[in-house]
N, C-alpha and C positions, 0 to 999 in steps of 0.2 A: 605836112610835118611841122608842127612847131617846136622852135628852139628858144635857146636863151643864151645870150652873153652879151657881154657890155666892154667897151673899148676904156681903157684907163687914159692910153696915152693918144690924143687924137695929132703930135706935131708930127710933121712929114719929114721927117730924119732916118727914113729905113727900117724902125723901127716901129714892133707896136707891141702894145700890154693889153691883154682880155684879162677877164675872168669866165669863168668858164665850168657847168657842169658835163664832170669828163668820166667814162667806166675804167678803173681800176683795173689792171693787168701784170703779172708779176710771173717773173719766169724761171723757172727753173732752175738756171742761176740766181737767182735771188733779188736780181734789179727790178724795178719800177718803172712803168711808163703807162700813159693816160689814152686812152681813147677818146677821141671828139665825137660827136652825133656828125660831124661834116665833112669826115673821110678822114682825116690828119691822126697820126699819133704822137703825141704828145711826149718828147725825151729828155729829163733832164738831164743838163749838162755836168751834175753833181749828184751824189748817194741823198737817197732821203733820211733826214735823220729820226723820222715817226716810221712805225709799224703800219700797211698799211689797214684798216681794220674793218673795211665793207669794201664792196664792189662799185660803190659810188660818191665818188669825191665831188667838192667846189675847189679849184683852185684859179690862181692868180699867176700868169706866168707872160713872159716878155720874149718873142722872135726876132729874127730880123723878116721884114718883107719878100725879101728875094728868095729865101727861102721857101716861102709859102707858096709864093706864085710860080715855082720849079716842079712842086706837086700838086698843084689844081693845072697846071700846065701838060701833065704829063710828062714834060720834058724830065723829070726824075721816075726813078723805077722804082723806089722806097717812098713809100705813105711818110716815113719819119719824119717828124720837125722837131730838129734840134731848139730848146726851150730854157730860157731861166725861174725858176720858179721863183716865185714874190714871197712867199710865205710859206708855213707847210699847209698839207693839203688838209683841209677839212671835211672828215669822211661822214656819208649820211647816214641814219641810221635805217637798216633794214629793217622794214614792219612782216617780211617772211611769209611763211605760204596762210592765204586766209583762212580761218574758220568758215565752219560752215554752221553754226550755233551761237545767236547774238548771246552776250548775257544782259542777265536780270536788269532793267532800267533804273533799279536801287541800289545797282556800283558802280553806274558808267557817271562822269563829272562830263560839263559843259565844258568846251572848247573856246577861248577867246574869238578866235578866227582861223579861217584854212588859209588865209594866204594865197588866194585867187590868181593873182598876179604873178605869184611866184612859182607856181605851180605849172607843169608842165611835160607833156608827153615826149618823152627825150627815144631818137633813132625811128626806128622804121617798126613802133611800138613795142619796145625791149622793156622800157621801164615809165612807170608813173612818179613823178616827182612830188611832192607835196612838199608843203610848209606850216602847218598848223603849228600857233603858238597857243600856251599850256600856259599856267601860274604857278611858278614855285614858291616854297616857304619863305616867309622874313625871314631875312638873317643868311641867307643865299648868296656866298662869293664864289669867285673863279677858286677858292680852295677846296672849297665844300661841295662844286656842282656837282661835281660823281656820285657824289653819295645821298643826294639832295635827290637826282635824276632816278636813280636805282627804285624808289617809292613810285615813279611814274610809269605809268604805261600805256603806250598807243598800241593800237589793232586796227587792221582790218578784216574784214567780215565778208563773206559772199553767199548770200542766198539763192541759188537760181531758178526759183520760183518766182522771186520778186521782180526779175530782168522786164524790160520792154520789148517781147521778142519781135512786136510787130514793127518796131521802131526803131531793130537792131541796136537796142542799150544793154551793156553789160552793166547793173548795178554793184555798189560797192557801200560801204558801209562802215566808218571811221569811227572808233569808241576808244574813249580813254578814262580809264580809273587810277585812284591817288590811295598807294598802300595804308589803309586802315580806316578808309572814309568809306563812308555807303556800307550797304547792305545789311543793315540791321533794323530792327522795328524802329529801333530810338532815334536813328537818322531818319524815315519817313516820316514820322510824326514831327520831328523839329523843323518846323519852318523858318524858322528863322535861322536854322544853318549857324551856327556861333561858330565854325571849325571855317567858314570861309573867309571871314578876316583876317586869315594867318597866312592866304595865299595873295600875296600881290604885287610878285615879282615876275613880268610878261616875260616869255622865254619862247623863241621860235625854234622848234624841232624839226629842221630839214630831214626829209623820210624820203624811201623809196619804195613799191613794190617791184615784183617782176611781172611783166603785165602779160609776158608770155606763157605761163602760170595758167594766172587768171583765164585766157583769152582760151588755153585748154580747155579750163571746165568749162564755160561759156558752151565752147564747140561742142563738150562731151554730153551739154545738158539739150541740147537745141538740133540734134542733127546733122552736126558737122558745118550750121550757116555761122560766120563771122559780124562780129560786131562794130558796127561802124561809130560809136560812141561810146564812152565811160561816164556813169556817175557817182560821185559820193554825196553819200548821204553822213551829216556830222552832227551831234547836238552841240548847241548853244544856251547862251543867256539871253533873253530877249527883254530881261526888263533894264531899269536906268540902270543900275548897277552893274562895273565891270567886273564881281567877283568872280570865282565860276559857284556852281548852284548842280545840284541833283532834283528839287523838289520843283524848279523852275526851268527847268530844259526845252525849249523846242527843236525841233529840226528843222536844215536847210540842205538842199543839193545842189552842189556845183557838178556842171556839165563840160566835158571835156572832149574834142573829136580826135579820133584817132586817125593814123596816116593810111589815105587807101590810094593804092596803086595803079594809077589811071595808065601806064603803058599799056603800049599794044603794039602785037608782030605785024598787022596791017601795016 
């Protein structure tokens, strides 16, 4: 299983601060609390004052020790860990159930990067995490990002024709188009792209699938066998230039393994 979190506060005073991608959970009553990939839920000890607005957050939040080591202990009967949250939570954006229909290669735009590193199969393969960062317009502040954002769009794509059955690979297939660019005669003819000098502000779009989704159709297409890898497939710009480009795209896949369940009742 891989995870991700990073320790804020390393001094040994009973205390510790992560960050942390955690699933979103809201109850009935109306409160908020976080699910970890590594058993804990996450409570905080205050009302959120954001709406929560997907199923998967990053947050920032501070324990005490003792706490935590009462539920990895057993010695507590409640998962709960009582939390302070550092900030509010930054929710991802859901990329939703795939298409099964790429579109036209004359309105998908390059991708800067997927963020390899950042990226990550979170739980006992519930969700895929990504990070690809995009280029927004000059002229792009924290006032305008909504509305700046709203023109962009990531997807993903699932062929399952294209999988690796022998190889147990579920492909996957990352595209992003920029409302009013591409697809027209006059965009493949212009090579020189004049419309991409006006993007060159990086911007990383933390994303998530459900990969329990995915990992259906996978099943539904192949016989009911499981897949023991994911890949995405993303276009790029491959030349010196970091604009993004449509006339100059290539592909790259990143490869991801998924968690398999080596118990046994032996």
């Amino acid at each position: 299983m891989v995870g991700f979190s990073s320790c804020l506060n390393s001094e040994d005073d009973g205390i510790t601060e992560i960050v942390d991608y955690v699933e979103v959970s809201t109850s009935t009553f109306g409160s908020t609390s976080f699910n970890s990939m590594y058993g804990w839920v996450c409570v905080p000890n205050k009302s959120l004052t954001t709406t929560p607005k997907s199923q998967m957050a990053y947050i920032a939040y501070r324990y005490e020790d003792a706490d935590l080591q009462s539920i990895m202990s057993g010695t507590s009967s409640s998962k709960n860990l009582p939390v302070t949250l550092l900030q509010d939570p930054v929710y991802l954006q859901d990329l939703g159930y795939p298409s099964t229909i790429l579109p036209e290669e004359t309105k998908t735009v390059s991708i800067y990067s997927l963020g390899d590193r950042d990226a990550l199969v979170w739980g006992n393969n519930k969700y895929l995490i990504l990070a690809p960062t995009i280029f927004l317009k000059k002229g792009t502040t924290s006032e305008n990002l909504s509305t700046e954002l709203a023109n962009h769009s990531l997807r993903l794509y699932y062929l399952s024709s294209e999988d690796d059955e022998a190889a147990k690979t579920l492909k996957l297939y990352l595209r992003y188009e920029i409302s009013g660019i591409g697809g027209s005669s006059t965009d493949e003819a212009d090579e020189t792209e004049s419309w991409a000098s006006d993007y060159n502000i990086q911007y990383t779009n933390v994303s998530y699938v459900n990969l329990q989704n995915v990992i259906s159709m996978y099943k539904s297409a192949h016989g009911g066998s499981e897949p023991e890898k994911v890949t995405v497939e993303y276009e790029y710009n491959n030349s010196a230039s970091s604009v993004p480009t449509i006339a100059k795209k290539q592909t790259k896949t990143v490869t991801y393994t998924l968690y398999k369940d080596t118990s046994s009742n032996n």
